[in-house]
N, C-alpha and C positions, 0 to 999 in steps of 0.2 A: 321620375318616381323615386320617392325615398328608400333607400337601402334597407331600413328597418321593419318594413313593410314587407309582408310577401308578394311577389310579383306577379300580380294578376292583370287583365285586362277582361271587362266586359261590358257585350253586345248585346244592342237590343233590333231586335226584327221581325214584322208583320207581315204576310202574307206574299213570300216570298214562291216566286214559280220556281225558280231553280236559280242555283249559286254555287260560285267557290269560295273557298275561304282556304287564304296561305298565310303561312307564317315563314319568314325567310323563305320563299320561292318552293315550298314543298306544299303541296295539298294538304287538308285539313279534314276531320269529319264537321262538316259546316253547324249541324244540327236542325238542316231544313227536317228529316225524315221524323222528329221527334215534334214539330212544331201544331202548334193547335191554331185554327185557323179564324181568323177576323179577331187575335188578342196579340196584344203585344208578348214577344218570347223573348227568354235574354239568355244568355250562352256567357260561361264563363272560364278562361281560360288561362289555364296554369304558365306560368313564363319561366320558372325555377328549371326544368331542364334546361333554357337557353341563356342559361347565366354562367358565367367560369364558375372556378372550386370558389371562390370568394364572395358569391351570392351579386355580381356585376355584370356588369352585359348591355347590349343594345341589341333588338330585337324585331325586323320588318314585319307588319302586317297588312292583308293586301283582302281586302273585300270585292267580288263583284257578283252583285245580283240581278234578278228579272221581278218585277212587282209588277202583280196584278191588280190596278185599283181602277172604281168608278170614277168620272169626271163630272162636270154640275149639270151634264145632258143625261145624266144616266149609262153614257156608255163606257162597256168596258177597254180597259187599253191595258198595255202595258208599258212599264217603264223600267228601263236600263242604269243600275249606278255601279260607279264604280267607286270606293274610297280605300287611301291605306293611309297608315301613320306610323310614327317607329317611337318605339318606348325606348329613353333609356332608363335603365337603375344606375344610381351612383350612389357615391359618399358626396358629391360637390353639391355646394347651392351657390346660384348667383343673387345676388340682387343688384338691379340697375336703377338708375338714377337717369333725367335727361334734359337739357333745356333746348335751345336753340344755337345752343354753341357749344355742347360738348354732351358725351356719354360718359357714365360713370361704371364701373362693373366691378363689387368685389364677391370674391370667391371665397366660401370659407368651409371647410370638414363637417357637415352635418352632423356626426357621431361628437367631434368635441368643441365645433365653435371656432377651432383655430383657423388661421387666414394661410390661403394655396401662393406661395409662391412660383412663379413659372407658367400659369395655368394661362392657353390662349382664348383671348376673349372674341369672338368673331361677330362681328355685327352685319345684318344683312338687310336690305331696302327694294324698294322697287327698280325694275329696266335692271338688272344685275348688279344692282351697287352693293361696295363690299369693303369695310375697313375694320382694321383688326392692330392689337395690342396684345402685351402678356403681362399679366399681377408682377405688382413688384413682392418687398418682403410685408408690406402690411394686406394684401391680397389683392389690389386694387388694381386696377385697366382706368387709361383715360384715353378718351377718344377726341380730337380736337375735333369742332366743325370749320367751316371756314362760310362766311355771311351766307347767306339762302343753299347752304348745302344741307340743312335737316328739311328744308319744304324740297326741294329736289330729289332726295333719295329715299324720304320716307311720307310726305304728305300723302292719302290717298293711298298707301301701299298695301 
């Protein structure tokens, strides 16, 4: 999420039987009690307390609900989800680049465009493959492959 932005995140949920909703491992008011039933509801949620003085931060969000829906017999059931994601805000942007023999990754200051030097580029794939570099002074990470290790660690991933 862009810095410039305020730091919001929202949810949308339908007929929810009961849930929690955490943000960094602390409970949440979910917003089931408020919701109107068989319409989509959407809950929106402020992330500015969980940013430093600097308006930056990273931020867990952790979803798990109970849905009550009908199935194409007519009966009722329910179903169990669980989802989270983690926001972060920064100043950085990446952009990647990729062929079958190498990654590209440069980093540059969203507020002015300038390139990160130092900034580590961590790339991740399927079965736990994991190769990583850091920007030099023009911002840039290269990632070398070696023949069939981009269908190895990322085909299918």
């Amino acid at each position: 999420m862009e810095a410039q932005f305020d730091p919001a995140v929202i949810y949308e949920f339908q007929n929810i039987v009961r849930g929690a909703f955490k943000i960094n491992g602390i409970s949440q008011d979910s917003g089931l009690e408020d919701a109107v039933k068989n319409q989509a509801n959407y809950r929106l949620v402020d992330l500015k307390p969980y940013m430093n003085p600097d308006g930056f931060g990273k931020v867990r969000l952790n979803w798990r609900f109970v849905e009550k829906y009908r199935n194409r017999e007519g009966e009722v059931r329910k179903r169990r989800e669980k989802r989270s994601m983690t926001v972060q805000v920064t100043d950085l942007g990446l952009t990647t680049r990729y062929a079958y023999n190498r990654f590209l990754g440069r980093v540059n200051r969203l507020s002015t465009g300038e390139p990160v030097e130092g900034a580590r580029v961590i790339l991740r794939g399927r079965m736990g493959y994991r190769r990583k570099d850091v920007t030099d002074a023009q911002g840039l990470a290269e990632i070398a492959l070696e023949p069939w290790e981009f269908v190895r660690g990322f085909y299918n991933a």
